[in-house]
PQR file of N, CA, C, O and H, with PARSE charges and radii, in Angstrom:
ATOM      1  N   UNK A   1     151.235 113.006 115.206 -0.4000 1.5000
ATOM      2  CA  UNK A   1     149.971 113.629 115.533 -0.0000 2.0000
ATOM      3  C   UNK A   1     149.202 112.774 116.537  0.5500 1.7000
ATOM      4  O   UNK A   1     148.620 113.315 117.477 -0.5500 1.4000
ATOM      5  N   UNK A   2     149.187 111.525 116.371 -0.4000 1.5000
ATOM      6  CA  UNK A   2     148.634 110.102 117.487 -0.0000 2.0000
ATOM      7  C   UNK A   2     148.953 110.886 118.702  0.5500 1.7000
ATOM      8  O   UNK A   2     148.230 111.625 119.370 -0.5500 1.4000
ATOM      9  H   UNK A   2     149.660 111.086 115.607  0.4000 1.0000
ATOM     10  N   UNK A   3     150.260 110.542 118.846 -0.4000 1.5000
ATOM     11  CA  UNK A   3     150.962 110.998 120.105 -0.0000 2.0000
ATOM     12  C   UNK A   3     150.679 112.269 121.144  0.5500 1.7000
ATOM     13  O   UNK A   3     150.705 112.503 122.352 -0.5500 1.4000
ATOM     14  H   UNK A   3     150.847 109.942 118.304  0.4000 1.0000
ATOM     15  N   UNK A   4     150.354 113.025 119.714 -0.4000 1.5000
ATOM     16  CA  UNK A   4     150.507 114.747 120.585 -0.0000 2.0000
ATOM     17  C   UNK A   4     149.161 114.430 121.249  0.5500 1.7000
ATOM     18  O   UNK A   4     149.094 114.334 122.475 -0.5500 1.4000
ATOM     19  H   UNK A   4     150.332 112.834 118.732  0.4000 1.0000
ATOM     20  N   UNK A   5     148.020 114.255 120.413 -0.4000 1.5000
ATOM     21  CA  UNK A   5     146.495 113.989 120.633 -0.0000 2.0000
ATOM     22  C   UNK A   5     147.092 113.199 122.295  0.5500 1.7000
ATOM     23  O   UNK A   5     147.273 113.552 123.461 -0.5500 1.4000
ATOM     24  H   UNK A   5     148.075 114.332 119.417  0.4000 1.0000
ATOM     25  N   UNK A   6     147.177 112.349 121.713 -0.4000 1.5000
ATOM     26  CA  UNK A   6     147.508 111.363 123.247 -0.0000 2.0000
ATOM     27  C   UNK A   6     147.535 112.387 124.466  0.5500 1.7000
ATOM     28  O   UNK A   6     146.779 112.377 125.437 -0.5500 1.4000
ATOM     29  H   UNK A   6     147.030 112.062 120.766  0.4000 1.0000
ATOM     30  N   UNK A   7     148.517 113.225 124.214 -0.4000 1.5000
ATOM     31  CA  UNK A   7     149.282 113.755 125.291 -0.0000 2.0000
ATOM     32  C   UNK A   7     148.266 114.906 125.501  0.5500 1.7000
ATOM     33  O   UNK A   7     148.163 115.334 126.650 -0.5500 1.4000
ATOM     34  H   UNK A   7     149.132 113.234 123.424  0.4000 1.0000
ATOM     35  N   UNK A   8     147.660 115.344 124.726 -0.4000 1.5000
ATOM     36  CA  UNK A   8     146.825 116.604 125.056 -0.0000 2.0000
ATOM     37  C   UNK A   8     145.080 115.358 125.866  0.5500 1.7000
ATOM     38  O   UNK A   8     144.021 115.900 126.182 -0.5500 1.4000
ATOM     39  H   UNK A   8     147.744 114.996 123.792  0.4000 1.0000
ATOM     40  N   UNK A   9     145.253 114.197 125.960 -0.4000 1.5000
ATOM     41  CA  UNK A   9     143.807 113.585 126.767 -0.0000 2.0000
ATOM     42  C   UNK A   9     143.042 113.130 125.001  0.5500 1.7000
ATOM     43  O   UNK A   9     141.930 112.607 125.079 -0.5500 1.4000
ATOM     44  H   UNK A   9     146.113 113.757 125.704  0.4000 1.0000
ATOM     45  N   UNK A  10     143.389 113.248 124.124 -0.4000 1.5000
ATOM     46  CA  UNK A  10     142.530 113.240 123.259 -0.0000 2.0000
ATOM     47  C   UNK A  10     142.638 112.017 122.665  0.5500 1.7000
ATOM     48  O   UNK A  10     143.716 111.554 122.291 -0.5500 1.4000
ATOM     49  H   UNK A  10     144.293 113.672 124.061  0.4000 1.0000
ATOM     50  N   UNK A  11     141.080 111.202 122.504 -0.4000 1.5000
ATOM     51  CA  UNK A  11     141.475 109.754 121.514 -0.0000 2.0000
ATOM     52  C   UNK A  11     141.738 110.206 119.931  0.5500 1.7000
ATOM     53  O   UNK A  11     141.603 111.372 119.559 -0.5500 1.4000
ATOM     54  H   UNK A  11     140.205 111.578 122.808  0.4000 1.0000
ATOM     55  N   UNK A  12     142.143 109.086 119.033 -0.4000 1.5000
ATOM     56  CA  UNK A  12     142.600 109.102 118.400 -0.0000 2.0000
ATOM     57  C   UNK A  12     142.957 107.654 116.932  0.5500 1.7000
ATOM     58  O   UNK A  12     143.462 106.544 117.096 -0.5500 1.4000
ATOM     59  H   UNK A  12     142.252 108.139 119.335  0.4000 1.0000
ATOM     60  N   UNK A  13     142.599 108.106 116.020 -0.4000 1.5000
ATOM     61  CA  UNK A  13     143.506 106.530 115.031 -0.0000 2.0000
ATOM     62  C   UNK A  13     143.432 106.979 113.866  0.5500 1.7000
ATOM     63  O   UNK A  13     142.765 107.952 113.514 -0.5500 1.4000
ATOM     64  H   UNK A  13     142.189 109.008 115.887  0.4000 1.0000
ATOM     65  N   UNK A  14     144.322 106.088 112.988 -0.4000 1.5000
ATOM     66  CA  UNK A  14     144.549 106.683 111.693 -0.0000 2.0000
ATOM     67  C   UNK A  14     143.136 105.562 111.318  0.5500 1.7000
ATOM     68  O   UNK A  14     142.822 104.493 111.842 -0.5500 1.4000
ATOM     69  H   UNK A  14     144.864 105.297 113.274  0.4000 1.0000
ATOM     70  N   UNK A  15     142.394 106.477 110.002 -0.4000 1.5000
ATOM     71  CA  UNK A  15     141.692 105.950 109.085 -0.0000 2.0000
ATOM     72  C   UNK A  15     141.941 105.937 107.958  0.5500 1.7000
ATOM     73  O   UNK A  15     142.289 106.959 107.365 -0.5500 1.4000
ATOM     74  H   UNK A  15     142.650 107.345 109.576  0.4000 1.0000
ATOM     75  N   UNK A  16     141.823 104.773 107.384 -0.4000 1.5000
ATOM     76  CA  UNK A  16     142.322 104.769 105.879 -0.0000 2.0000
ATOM     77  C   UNK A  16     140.940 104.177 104.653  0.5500 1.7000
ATOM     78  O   UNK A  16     141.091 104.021 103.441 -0.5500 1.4000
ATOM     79  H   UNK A  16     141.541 103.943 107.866  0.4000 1.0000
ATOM     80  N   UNK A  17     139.776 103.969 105.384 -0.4000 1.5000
ATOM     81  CA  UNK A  17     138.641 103.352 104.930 -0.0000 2.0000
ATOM     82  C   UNK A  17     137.607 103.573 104.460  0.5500 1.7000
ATOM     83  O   UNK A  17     136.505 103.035 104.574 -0.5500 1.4000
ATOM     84  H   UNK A  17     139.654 104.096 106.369  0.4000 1.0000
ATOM     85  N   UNK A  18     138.307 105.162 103.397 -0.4000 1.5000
ATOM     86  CA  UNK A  18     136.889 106.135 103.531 -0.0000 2.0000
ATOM     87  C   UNK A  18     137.037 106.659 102.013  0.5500 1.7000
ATOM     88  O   UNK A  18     136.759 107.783 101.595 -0.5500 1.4000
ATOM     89  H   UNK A  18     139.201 105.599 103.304  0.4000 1.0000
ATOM     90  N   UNK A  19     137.538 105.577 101.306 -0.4000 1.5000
ATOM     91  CA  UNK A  19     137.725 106.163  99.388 -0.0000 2.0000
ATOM     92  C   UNK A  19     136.155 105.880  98.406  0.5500 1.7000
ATOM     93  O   UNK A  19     135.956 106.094  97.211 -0.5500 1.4000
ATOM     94  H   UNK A  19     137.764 104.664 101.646  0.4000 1.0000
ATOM     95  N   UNK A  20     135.302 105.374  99.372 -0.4000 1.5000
ATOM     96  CA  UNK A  20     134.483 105.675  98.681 -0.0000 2.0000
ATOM     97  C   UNK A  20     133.635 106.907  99.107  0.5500 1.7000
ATOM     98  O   UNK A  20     132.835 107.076  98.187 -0.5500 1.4000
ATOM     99  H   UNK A  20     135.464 105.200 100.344  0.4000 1.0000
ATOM    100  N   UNK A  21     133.432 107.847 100.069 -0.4000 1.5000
ATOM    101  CA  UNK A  21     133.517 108.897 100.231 -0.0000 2.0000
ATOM    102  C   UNK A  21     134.885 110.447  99.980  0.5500 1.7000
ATOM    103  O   UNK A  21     134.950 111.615 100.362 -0.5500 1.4000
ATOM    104  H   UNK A  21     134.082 107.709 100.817  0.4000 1.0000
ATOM    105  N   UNK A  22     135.664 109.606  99.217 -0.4000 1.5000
ATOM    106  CA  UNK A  22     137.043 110.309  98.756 -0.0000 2.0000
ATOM    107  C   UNK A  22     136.435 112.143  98.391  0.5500 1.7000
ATOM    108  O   UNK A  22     137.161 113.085  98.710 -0.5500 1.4000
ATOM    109  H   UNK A  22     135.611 108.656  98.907  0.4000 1.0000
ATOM    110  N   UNK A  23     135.157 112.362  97.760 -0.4000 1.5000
ATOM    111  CA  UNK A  23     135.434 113.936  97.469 -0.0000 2.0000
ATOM    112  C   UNK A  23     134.968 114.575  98.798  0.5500 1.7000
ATOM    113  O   UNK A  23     135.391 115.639  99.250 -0.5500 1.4000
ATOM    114  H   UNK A  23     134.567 111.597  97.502  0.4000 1.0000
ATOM    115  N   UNK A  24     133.863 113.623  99.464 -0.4000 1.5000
ATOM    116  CA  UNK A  24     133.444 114.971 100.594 -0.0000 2.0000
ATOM    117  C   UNK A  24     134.801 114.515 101.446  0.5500 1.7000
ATOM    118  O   UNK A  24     135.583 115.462 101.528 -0.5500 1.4000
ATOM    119  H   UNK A  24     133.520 112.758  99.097  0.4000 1.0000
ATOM    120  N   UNK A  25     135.176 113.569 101.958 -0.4000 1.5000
ATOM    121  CA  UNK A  25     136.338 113.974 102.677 -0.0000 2.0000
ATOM    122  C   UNK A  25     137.132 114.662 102.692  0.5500 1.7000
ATOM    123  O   UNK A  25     137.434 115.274 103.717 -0.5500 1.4000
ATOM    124  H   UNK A  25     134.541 112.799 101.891  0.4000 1.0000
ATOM    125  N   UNK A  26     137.900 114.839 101.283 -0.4000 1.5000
ATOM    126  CA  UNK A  26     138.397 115.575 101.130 -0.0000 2.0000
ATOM    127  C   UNK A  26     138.128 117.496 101.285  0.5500 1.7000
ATOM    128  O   UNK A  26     138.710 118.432 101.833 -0.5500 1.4000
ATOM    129  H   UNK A  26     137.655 114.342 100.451  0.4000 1.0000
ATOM    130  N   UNK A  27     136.697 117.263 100.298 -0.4000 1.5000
ATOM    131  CA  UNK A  27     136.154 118.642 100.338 -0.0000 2.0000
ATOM    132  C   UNK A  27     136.000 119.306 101.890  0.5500 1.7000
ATOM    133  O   UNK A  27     135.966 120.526 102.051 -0.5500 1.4000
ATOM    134  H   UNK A  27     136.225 116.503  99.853  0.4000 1.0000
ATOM    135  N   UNK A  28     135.929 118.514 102.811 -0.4000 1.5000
ATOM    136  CA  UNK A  28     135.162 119.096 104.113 -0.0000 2.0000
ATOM    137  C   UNK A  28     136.177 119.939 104.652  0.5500 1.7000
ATOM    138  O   UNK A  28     135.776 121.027 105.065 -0.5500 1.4000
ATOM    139  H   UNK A  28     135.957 117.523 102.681  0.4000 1.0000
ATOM    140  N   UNK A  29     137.853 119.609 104.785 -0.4000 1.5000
ATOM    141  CA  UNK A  29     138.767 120.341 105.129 -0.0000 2.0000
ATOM    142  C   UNK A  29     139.457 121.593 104.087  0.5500 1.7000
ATOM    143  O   UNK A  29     140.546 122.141 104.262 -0.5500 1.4000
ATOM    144  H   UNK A  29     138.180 118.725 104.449  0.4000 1.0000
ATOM    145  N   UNK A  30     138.638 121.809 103.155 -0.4000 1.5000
ATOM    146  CA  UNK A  30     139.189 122.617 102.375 -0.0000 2.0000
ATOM    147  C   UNK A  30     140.278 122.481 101.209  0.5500 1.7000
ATOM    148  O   UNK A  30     140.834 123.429 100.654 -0.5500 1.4000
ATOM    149  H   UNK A  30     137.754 121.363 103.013  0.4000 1.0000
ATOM    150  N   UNK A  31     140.504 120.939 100.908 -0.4000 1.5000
ATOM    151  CA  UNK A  31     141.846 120.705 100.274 -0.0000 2.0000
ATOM    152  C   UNK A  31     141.427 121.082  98.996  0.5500 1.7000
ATOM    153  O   UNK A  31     140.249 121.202  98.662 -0.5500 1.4000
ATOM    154  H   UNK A  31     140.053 120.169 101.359  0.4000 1.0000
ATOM    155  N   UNK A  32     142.501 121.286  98.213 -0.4000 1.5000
ATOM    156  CA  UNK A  32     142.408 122.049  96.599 -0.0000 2.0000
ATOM    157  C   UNK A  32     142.059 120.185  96.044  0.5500 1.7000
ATOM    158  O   UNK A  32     142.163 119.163  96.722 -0.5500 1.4000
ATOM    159  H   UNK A  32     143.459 121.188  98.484  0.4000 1.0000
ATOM    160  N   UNK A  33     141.590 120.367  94.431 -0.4000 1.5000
ATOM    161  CA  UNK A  33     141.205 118.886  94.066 -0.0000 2.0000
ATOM    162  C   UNK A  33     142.632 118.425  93.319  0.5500 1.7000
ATOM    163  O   UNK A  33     142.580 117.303  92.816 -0.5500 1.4000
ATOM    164  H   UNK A  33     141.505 121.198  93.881  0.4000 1.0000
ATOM    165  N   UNK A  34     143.528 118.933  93.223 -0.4000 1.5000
ATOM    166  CA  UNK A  34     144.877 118.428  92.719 -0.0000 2.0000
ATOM    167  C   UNK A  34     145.400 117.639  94.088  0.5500 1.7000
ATOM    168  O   UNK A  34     145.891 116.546  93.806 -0.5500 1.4000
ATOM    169  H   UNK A  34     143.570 119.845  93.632  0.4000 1.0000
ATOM    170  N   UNK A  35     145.402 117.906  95.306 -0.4000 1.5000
ATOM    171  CA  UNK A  35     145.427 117.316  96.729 -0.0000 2.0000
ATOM    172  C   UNK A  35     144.649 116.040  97.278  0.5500 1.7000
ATOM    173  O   UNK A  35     143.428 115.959  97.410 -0.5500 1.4000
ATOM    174  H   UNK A  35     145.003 118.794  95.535  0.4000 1.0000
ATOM    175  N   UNK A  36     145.314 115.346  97.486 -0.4000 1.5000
ATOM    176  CA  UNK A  36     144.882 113.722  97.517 -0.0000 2.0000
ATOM    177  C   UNK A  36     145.323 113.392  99.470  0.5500 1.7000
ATOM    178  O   UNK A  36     146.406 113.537 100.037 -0.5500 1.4000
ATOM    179  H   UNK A  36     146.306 115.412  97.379  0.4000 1.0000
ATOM    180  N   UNK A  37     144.308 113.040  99.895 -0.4000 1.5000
ATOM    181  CA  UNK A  37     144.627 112.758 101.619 -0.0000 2.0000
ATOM    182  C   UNK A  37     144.923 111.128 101.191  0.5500 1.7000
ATOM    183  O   UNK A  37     144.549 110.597 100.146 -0.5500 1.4000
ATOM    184  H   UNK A  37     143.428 112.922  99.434  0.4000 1.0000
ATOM    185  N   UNK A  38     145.649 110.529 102.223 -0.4000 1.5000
ATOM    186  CA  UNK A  38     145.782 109.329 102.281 -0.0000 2.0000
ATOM    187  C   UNK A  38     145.351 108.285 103.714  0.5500 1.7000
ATOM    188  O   UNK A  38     145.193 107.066 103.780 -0.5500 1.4000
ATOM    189  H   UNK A  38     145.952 110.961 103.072  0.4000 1.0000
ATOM    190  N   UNK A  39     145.252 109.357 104.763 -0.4000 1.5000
ATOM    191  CA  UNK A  39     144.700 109.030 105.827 -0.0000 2.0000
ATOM    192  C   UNK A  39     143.704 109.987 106.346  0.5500 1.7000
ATOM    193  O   UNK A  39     143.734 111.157 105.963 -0.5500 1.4000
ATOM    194  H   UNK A  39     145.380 110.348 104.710  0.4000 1.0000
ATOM    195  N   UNK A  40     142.775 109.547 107.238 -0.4000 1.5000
ATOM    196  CA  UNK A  40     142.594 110.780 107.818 -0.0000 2.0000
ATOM    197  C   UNK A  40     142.229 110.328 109.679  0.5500 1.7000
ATOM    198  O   UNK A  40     141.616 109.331 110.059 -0.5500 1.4000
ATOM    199  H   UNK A  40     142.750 108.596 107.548  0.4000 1.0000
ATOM    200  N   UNK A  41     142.727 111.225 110.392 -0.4000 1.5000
ATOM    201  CA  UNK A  41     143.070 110.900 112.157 -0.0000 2.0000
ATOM    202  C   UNK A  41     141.621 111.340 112.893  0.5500 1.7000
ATOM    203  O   UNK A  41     141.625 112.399 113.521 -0.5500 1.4000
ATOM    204  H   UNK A  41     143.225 112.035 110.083  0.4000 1.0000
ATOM    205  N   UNK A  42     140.495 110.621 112.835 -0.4000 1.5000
ATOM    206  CA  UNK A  42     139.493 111.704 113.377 -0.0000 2.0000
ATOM    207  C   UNK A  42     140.109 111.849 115.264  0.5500 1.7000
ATOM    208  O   UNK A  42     140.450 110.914 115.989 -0.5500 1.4000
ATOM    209  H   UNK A  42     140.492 109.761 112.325  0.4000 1.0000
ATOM    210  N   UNK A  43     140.084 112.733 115.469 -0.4000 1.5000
ATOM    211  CA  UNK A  43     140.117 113.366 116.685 -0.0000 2.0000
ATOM    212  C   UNK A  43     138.808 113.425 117.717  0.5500 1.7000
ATOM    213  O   UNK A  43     137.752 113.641 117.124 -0.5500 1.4000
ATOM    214  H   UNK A  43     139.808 113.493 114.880  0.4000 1.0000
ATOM    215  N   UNK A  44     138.734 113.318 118.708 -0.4000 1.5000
ATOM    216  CA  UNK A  44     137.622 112.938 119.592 -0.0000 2.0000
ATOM    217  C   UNK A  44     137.885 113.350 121.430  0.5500 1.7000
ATOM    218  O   UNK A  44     138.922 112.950 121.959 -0.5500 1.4000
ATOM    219  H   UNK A  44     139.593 113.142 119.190  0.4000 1.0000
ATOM    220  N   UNK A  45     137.047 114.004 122.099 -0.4000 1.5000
ATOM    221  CA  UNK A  45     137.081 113.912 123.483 -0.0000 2.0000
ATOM    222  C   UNK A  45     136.634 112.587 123.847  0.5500 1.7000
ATOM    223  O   UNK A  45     135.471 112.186 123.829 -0.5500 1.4000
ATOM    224  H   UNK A  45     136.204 114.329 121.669  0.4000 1.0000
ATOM    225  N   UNK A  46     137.938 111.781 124.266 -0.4000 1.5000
ATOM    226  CA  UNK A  46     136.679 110.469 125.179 -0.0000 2.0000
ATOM    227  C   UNK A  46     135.766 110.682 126.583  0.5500 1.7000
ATOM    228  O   UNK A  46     135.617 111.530 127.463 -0.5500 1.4000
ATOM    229  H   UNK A  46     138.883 112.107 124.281  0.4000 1.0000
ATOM    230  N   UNK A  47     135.345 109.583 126.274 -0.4000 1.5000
ATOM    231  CA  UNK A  47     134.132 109.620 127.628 -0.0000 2.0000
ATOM    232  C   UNK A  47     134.206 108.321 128.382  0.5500 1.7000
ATOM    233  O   UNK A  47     134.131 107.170 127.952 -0.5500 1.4000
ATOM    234  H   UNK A  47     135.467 108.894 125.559  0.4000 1.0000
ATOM    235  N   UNK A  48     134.438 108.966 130.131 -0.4000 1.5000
ATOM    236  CA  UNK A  48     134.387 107.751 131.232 -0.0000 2.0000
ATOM    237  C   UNK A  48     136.496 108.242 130.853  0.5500 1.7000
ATOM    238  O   UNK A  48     136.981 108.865 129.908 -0.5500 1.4000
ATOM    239  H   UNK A  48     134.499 109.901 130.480  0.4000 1.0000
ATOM    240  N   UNK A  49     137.057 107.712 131.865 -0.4000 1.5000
ATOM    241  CA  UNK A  49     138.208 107.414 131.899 -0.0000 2.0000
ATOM    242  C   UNK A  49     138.947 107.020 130.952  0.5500 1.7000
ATOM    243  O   UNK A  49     138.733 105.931 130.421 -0.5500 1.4000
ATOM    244  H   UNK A  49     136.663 107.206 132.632  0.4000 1.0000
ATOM    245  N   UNK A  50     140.099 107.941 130.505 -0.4000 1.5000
ATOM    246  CA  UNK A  50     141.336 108.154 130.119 -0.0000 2.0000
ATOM    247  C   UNK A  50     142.639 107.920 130.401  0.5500 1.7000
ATOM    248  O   UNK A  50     143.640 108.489 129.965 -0.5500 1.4000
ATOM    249  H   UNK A  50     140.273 108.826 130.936  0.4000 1.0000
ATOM    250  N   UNK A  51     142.533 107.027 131.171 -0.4000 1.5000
ATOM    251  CA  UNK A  51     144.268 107.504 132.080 -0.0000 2.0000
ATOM    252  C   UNK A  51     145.610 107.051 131.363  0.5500 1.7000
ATOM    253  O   UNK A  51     145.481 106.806 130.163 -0.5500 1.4000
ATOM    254  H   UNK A  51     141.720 106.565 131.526  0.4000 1.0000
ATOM    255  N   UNK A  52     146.721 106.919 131.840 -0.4000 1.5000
ATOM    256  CA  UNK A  52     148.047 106.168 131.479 -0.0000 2.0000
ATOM    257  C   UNK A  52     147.978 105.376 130.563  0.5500 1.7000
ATOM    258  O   UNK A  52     146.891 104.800 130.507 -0.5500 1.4000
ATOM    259  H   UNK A  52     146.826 107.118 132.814  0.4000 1.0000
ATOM    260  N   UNK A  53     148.922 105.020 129.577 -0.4000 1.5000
ATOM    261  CA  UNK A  53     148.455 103.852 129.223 -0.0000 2.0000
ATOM    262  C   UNK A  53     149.664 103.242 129.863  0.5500 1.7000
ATOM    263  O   UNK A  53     150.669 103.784 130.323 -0.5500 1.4000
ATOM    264  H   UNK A  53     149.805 105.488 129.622  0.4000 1.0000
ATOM    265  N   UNK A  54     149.208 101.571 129.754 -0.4000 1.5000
ATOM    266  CA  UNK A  54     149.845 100.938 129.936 -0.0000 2.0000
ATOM    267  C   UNK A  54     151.401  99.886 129.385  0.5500 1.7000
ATOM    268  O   UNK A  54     151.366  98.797 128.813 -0.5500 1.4000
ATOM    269  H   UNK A  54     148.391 101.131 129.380  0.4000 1.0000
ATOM    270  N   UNK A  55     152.484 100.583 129.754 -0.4000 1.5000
ATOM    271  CA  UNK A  55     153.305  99.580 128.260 -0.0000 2.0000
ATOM    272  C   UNK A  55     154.140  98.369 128.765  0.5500 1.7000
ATOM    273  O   UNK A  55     155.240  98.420 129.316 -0.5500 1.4000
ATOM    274  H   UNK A  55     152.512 101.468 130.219  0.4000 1.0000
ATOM    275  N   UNK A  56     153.527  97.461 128.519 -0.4000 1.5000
ATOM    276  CA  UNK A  56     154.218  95.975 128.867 -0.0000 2.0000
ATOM    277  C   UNK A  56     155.732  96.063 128.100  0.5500 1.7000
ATOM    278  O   UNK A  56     156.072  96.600 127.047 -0.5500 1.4000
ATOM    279  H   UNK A  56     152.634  97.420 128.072  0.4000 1.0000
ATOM    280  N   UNK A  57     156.737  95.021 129.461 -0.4000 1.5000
ATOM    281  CA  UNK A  57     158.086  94.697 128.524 -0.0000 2.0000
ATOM    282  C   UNK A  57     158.123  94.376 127.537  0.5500 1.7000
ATOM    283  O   UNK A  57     157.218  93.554 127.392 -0.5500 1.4000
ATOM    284  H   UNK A  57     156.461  94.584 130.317  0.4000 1.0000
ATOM    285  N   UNK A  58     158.871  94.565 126.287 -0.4000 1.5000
ATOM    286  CA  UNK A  58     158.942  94.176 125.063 -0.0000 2.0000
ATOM    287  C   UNK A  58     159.228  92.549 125.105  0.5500 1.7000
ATOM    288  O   UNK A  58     158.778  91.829 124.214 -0.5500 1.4000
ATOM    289  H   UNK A  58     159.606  95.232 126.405  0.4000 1.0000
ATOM    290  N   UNK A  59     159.880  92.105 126.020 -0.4000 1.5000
ATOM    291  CA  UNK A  59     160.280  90.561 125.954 -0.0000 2.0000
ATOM    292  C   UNK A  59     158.892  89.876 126.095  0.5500 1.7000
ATOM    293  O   UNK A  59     158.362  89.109 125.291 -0.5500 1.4000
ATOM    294  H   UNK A  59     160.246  92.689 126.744  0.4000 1.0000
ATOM    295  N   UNK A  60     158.450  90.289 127.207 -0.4000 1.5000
ATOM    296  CA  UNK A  60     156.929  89.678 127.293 -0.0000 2.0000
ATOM    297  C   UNK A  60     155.762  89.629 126.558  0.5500 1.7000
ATOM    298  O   UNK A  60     154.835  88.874 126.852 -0.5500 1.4000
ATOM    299  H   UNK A  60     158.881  90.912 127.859  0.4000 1.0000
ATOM    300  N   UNK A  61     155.746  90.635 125.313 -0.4000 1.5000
ATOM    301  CA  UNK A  61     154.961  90.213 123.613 -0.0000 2.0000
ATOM    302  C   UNK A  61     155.501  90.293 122.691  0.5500 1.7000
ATOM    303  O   UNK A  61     154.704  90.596 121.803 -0.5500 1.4000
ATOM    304  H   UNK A  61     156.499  91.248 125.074  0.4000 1.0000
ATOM    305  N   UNK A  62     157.007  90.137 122.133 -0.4000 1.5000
ATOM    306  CA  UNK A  62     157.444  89.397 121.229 -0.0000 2.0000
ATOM    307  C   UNK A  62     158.542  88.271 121.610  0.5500 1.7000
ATOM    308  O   UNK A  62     159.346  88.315 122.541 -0.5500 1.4000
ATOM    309  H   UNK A  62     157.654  89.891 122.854  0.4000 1.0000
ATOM    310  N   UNK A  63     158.345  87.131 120.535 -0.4000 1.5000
ATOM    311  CA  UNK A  63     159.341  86.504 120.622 -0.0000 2.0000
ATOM    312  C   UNK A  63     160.073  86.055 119.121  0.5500 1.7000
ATOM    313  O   UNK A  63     159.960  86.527 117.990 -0.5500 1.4000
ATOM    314  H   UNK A  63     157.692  87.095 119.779  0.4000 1.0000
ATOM    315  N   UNK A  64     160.831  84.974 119.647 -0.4000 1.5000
ATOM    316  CA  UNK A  64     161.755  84.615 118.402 -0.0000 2.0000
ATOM    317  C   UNK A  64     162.708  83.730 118.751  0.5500 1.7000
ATOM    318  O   UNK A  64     163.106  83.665 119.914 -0.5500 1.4000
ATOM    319  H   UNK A  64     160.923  84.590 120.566  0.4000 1.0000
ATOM    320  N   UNK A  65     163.117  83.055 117.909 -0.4000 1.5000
ATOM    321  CA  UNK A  65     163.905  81.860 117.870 -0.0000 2.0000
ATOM    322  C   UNK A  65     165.340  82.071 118.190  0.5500 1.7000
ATOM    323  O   UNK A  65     166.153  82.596 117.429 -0.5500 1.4000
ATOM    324  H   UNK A  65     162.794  83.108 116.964  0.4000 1.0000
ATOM    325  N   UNK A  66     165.581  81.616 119.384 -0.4000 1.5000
ATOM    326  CA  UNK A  66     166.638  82.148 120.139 -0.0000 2.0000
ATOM    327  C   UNK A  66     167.881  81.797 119.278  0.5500 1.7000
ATOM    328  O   UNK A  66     169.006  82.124 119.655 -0.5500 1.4000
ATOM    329  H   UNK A  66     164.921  81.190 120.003  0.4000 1.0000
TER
END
């Protein structure tokens, strides 16, 4: 879902930090109360520039003991 968002211009992140608001979160999308979310992705138009991202070589931010 990150990804697609991505690809459609849209920001994006998983949230996981919101159990002490656990019933309206839940309640706001309609879920039955036997239904338990574990994340939730808020979705967003950004503002000011969006573009490419950028993806550095993998060698050049990880390493390891040769």
């Amino acid at each position: 879902m990150l990804l697609a968002a991505r690809a459609l211009g849209l920001e994006t992140t998983v949230t996981t930090l919101y159990p002490a608001y656990e019933g309206e979160a839940e309640a706001t999308p309609g879920l039955p109360p036997e239904i338990h979310s574990y994340a939730i992705p808020p979705v967003n138009s950004p503002l000011g520039r969006f573009g490419p991202v950028r993806r550095m070589p993998l060698a050049e931010i990880v390493c390891g003991d040769p």
